[in-house]
Every structure is written in structure tokens, then in C-alpha cells.
Wavefront OBJ file of the C-alpha trace (Angstrom):
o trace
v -27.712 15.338 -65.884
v -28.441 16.455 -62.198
v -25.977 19.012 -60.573
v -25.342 16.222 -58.167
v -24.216 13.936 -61.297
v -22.089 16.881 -62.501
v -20.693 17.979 -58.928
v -19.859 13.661 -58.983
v -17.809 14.097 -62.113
v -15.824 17.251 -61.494
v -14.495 16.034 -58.220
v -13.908 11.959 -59.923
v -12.036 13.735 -62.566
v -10.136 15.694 -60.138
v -9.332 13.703 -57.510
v -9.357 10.515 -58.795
v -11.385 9.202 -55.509
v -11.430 5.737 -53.728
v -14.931 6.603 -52.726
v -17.174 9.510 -53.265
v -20.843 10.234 -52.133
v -22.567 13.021 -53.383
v -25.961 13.573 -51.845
v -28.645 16.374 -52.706
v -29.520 17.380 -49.395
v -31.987 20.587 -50.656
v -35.356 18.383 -49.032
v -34.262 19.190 -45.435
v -33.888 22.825 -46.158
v -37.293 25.062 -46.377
v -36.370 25.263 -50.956
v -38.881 25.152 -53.640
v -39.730 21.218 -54.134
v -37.458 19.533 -56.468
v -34.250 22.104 -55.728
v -31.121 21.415 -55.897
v -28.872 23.644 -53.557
v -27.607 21.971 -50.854
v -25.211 19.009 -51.150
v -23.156 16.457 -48.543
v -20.041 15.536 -50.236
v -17.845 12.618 -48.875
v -14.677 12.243 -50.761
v -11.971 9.554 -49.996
v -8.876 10.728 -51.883
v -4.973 10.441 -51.821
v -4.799 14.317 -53.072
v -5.717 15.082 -49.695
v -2.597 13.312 -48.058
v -0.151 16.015 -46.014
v -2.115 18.527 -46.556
v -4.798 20.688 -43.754
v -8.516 20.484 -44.001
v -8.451 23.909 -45.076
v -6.669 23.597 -48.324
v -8.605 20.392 -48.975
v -11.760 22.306 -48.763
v -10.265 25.167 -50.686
v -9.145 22.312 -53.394
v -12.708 21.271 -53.465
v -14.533 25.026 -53.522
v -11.546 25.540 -56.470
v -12.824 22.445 -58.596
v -16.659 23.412 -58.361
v -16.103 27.357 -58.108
v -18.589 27.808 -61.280
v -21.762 25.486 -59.295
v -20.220 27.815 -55.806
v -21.103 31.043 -57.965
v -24.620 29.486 -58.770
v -26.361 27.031 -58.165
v -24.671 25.847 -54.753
v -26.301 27.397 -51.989
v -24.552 24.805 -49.136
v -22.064 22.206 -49.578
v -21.047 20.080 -46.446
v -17.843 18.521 -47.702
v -16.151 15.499 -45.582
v -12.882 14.900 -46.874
v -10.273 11.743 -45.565
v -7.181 10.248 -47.161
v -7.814 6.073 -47.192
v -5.449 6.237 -43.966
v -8.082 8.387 -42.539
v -11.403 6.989 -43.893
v -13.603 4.680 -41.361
v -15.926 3.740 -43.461
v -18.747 6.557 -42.987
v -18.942 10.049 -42.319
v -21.317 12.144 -40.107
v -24.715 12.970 -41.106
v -25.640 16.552 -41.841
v -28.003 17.784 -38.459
v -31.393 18.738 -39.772
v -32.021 22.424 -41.108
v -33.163 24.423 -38.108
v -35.073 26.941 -40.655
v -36.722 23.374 -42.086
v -39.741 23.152 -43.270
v -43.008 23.332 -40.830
l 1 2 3 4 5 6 7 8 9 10 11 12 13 14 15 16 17 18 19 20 21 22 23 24 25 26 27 28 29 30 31 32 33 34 35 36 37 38 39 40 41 42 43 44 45 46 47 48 49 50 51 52 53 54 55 56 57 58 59 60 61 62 63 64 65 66 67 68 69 70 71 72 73 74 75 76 77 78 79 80 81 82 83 84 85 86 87 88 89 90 91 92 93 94 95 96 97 98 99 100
């Protein structure tokens, strides 16, 4: 199973999500081909409601804090509530230490 597939299940299982993307972004960063490091998360997910972007992202670094202590070297994390949620989130910009 990638760490993308296992980053997927930890926050499904968590968060019970209306819709999740979890995208291995490591290509636009200057990694070893075929690394996985750096990941774009977009989670839709009623555990966010009444609650600050902070502690959402702190719920989300709590969930994955084993992959944070290894294997994660970035993790862009869009979170939304349904009420929020317009049907796409922003891209990540391209790496400015990218490959040449």
C-alpha cells in the first residue's frame, strides 16, 4: 500500500469524509524519483464544523503524527465543512527549489 493509500485511510477512518483527495505531490519537488514526501490533502468533513483552521490542521497533523515523524516531509492540507466546500480547492504553486 502507498503512504498516500495509508494517509487516505487514517483520515476516512477519522473523519468520516464527504470527499477526500489525497495527492503525492513529491514529482514537483527536486526528491529521489519515485518518493513519496510531499502530499496535497483535500478533506470535506463535518468534524471540522465550529471549529478554526488551526485546530483542524492540528486534528489532521494529530491523526497522521507517526507519517509527520517520518516519512512526511510536506503536507498541504485544505480542509472545508460541506457548508464550506465549492467543489475544488487551490492547486499547490510549483516548488521554487524544483527540479532543473
Amino acid at each position: 500500500m502507498s503512504l498516500a493509500q495509508q494517509i487516505q485511510q487514517k483520515l476516512e477512518s477519522a473523519f468520516a469524509p464527504s470527499h477526500i483527495e489525497v495527492q503525492c505531490e513529491s514529482h514537483m519537488h527536486n526528491v529521489p524519483e519515485g518518493s513519496e514526501m510531499h502530499f496535497r490533502v483535500v478533506l470535506v468533513s463535518e468534524a471540522f464544523a465550529a471549529i478554526r483552521k488551526v485546530q483542524r490542521h492540528q486534528k489532521v497533523y494529530a491523526e497522521l503524527a507517526d507519517e509527520m515523524a517520518g516519512p512526511i516531509h510536506a503536507l498541504a492540507l485544505h480542509l472545508f465543512t460541506a457548508e464550506e466546500w465549492a467543489g475544488q480547492a487551490p492547486e499547490s504553486p510549483q516548488c521554487l527549489g524544483g527540479k532543473a
